[in-house]
N, C-alpha and C positions, 0 to 999 in steps of 0.2 A: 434418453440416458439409460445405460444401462443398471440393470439392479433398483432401477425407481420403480417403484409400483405408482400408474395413475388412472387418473379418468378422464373425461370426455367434457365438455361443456359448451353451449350454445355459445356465440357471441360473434359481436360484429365489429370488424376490423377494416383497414386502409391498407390496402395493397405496394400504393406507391402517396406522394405527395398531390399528384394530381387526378386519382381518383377516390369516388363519392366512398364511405363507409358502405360496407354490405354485410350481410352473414355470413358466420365461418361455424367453424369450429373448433375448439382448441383442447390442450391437455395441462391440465391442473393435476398439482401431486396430488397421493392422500396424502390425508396427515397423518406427521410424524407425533410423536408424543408430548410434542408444546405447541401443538397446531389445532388453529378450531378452521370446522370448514364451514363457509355460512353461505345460505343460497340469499342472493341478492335482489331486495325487492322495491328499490330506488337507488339510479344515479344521478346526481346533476351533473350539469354539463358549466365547466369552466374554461374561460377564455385560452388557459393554456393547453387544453386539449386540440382545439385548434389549432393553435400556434405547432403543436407538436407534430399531430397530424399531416401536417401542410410544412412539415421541417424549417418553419421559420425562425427555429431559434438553431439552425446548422453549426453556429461560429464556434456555440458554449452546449448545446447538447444535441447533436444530430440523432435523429428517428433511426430507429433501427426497424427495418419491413419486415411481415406485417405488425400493424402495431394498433391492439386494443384500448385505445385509451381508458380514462375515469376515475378519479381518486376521491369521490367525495358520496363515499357508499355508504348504505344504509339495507342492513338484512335481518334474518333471522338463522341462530347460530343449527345447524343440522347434524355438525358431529364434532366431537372432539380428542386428542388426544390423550393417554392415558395419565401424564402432568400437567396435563389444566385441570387449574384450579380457580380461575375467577369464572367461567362459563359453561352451561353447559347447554345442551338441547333446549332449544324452543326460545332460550332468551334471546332478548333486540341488541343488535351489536352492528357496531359501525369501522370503518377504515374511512383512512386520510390518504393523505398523501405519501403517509412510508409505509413499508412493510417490514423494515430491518435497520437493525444499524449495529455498530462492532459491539455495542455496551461496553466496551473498556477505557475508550477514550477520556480525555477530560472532557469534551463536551458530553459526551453520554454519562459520566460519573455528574455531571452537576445538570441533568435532567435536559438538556439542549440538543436531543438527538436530530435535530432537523437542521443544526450545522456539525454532525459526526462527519467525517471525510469520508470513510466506507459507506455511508447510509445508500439502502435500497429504495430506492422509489416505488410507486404501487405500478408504474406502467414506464418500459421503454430505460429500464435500470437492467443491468447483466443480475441473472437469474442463477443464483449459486445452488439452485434446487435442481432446474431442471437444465443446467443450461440455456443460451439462447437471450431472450431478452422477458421481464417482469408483463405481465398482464392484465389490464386495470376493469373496472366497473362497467364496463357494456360488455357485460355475460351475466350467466343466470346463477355464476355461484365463484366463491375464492376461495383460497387456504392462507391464511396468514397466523404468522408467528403468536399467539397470544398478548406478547407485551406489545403488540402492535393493536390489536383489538380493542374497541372502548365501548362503553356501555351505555345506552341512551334510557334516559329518564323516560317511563313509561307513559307519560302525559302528552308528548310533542307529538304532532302529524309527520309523520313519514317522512311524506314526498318533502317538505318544507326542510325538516332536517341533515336531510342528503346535506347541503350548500354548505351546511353549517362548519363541514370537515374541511372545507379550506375556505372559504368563504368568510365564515364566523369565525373560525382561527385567527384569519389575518389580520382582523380588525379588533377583537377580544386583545393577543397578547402584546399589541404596540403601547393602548390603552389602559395596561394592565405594569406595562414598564414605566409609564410617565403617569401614572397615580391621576386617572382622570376618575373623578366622584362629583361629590358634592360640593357648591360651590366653584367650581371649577369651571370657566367657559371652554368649551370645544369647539372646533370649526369641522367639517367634513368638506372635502372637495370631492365633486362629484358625484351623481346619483345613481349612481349602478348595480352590477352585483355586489360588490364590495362597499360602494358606498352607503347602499339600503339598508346592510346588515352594521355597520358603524353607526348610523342617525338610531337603531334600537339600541343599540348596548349600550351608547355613548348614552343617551336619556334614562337608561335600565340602572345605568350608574349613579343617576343622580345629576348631572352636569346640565349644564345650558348649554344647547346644542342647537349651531348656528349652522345652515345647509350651504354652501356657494355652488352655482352652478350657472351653465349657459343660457341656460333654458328655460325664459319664463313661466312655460306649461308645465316646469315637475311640480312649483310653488305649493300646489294642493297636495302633492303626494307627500312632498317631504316634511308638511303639516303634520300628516295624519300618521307617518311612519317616527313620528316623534321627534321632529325639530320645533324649537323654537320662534328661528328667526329664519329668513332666507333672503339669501344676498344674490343677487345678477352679477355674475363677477365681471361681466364686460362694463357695470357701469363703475365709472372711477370714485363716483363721487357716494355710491353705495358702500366700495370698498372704505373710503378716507374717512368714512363714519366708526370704523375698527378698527383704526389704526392703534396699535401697539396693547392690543387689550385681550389678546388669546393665550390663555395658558400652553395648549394644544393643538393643532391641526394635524389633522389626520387625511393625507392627499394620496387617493385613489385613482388620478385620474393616470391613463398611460400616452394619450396623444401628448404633443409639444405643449407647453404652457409656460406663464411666466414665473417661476418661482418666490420671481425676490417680489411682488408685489404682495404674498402670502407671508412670507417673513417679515415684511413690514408692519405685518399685521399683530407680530406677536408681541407678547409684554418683556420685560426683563427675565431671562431665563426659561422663555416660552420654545418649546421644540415642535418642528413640523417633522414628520416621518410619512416616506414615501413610500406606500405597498401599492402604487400603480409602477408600471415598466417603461416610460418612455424611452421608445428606442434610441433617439441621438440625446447627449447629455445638455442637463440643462444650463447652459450659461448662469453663475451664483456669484452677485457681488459682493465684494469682501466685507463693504460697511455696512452691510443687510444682516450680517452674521454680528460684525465688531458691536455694533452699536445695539446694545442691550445684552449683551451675552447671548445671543440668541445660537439657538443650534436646530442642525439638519441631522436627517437621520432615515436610515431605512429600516424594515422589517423585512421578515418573511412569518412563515407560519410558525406555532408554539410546538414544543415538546411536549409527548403525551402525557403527563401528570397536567399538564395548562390545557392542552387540549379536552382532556376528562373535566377540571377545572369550569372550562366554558361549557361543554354540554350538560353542566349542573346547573349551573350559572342561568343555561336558557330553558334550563327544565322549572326551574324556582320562577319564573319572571315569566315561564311560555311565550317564548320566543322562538320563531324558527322565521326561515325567507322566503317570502314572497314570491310564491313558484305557478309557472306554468306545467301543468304535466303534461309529458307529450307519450305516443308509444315509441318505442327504438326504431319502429318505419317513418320516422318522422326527421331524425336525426339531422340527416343530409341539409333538409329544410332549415333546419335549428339553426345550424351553422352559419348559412346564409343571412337568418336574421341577427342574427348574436352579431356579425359585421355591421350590421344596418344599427347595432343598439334597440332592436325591434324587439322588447322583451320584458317582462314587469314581474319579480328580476334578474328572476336565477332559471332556466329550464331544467325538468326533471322527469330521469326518462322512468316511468313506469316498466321495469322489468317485467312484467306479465304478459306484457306485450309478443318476450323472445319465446314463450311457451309455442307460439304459434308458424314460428319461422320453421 
């Protein structure tokens, strides 16, 4: 672009859909005077960076080549513009999954920038700075807007925190809309990245948190990651012991599953909310919903006052996710397993790693 002043940066990108991540190199603006630049020293890696990488979500947002994924950053801030005012040198500061959004909207006027219609995505979103398309968390450094930047409690682990940016989001502001505390039973479907980080909050809350999953071998993990109780959801008769007694379920999973057997589950009034993707919809019977008032519902991730919100929330409580660290030569690998479910439970790439590329 003409008239931009920028710079240079390490990072590793996808060329096309069907080949591996590699090193590149890319151009990051400076910042402008509401811009902090922070060199980035953990990314996790979430399932839709895949997806994106690999253009498997073509229908609702095609990849644009090449394409850096990574939204769930954790750095330290290296410069800033001459109107910031919340950050400056040397502090820990993190990005999510946006970078922008119109702030004038009604949803950006009542704090919901993550359904603004103009919102910028942190990767793979048209780039009104530099042209071309946004650039996410596998590089060694970003420029982001300020009111996009949030501030991590100086207590948490690093690498653990990265997840937290949409990971911890996703399952913080569902649970944060349906008033799960004390008192209150919760269900969690699923044991994953998303799930792992739901069975902390959900307990961090107060609530009685009950784990369902396939897989008799999580039983110990989701013990120790602060469930209650844990239910084998293939057995029916595990299920029929619950029947109609959850305030809450919070269903993570994105393969095909049976919905109404979960809604069955709930009390008068009980809401399940889905922040996994399954790709084909799920078949929902009408008297699963009729009979008790019962309601369905999705999520996505909070707006940043909730987002800031949660990483107080897991600074007070020390909570962060349960991370593998790998280095960004490892990437490729990740991927591979992250299909296989091969992962305890978020991967996070050690940026120190791209020093050497």
């Amino acid at each position: 672009m003409k008239g931009k002043s920028m710079f240079k940066a390490k990072a590793y990108s996808a060329a096309s859909a069907t080949l591996p991540l590699a090193s590149t190199t890319i151009s990051r603006r400076d910042p402008t005077e509401n811009d902090v630049q922070i060199e980035i020293l953990f990314c996790g890696i979430c399932h839709s960076d895949l997806h994106s990488v690999r253009n498997e979500w073509s229908e609702f947002m095609p990849t644009v080549y090449p394409i850096v994924p990574g939204h769930e950053i954790v750095g330290r801030v290296t410069k800033v513009g001459s109107a910031v005012t919340k950050f400056k040198p040397g502090d820990l500061a993190a990005v999510g999954c946006m970078v922008d959004s119109d702030g004038t909207c009604p949803e950006c006027r009542a704090g919901f920038e993550q359904f603004c219609p103009n919102m910028t995505l942190t990767f793979n979103s048209p780039d009104k700075h530099l042209g071309g398309v946004t650039y996410g968390g596998y590089s060694e450094s970003i420029v982001v807007e300020q009111r996009f930047v949030l501030r991590v409690p100086s207590n948490l682990k690093l690498a653990g925190t990265a997840p937290l940016l949409c990971a911890g989001i996703t399952t913080y502001s569902p649970m944060r809309r349906w008033g799960v505390g004390k008192g209150k039973k919760v269900g969690v479907v699923g044991l994953g990245g998303l799930g792992h980080m739901a069975v902390k909050l959900a307990h961090a809350f107060g609530a009685h948190v009950v784990v369902f999953t396939t897989s008799p071998n999580k039983k110990e993990d989701a013990i120790r990651l602060g469930a209650d109780e844990v239910v084998i959801s293939r057995n029916a008769d595990e299920m029929q012991k619950h029947a109609g007694s959850f305030d809450f379920i919070l269903d993570t999973v994105s393969a095909g599953h049976d919905i109404n057997a979960y809604l069955n589950l709930l009390r008068r009034d009980g809401n399940i909310t889905l922040v996994g993707a399954p790709e084909k919809p799920l078949p929902v019977a009408a008297f699963s919903l009729i009979m008790g008032r019962r309601s369905l519902s999705g999520s996505t991730i909070g707006g940043i006052a909730e987002t800031q919100e949660m990483l107080d929330f897991c600074g007070k409580h020390n909570l962060t996710a349960d991370v593998e660290v790998i280095p960004i030569q490892k990437v490729n690998e990740a991927y591979e397993r992250l299909l296989k479910s091969d992962v305890k439970y978020r991967f996070s790439i050690d940026m120190a790693s791209l020093k050497s590329e």
